[in-house]
C-alpha positions in Angstrom: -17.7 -246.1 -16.8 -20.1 -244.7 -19.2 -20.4 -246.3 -22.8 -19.4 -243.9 -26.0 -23.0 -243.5 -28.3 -21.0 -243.3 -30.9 -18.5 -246.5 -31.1 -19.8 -248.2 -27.5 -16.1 -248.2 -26.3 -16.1 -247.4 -22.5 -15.4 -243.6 -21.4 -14.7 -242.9 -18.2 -16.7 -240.5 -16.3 -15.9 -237.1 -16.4 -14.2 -237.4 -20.4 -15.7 -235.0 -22.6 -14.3 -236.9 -25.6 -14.3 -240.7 -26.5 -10.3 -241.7 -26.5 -11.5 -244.5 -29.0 -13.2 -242.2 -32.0 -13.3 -238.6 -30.3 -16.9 -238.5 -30.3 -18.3 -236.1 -27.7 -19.7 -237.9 -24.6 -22.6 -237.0 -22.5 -20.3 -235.0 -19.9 -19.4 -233.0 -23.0 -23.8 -232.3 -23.4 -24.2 -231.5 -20.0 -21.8 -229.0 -20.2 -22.9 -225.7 -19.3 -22.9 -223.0 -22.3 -20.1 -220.3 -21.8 -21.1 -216.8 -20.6 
């Protein structure tokens, strides 16, 4: 589990969004832009 950088409530891998506070996760960063 990876820890949210926002509110340090555990996010499971893959989640783009905390399910705590919504704050975008690292999966969400890693993204890669559209087009």
């Amino acid at each position: 589990m990876a820890e949210c950088t926002n509110c340090s409530a555990e996010v499971p891998e893959g989640v783009k969004f905390c399910p705590n506070c919504g704050a975008p996760t690292e999966a969400a960063a890693q993204a890669p832009p559209p087009g």
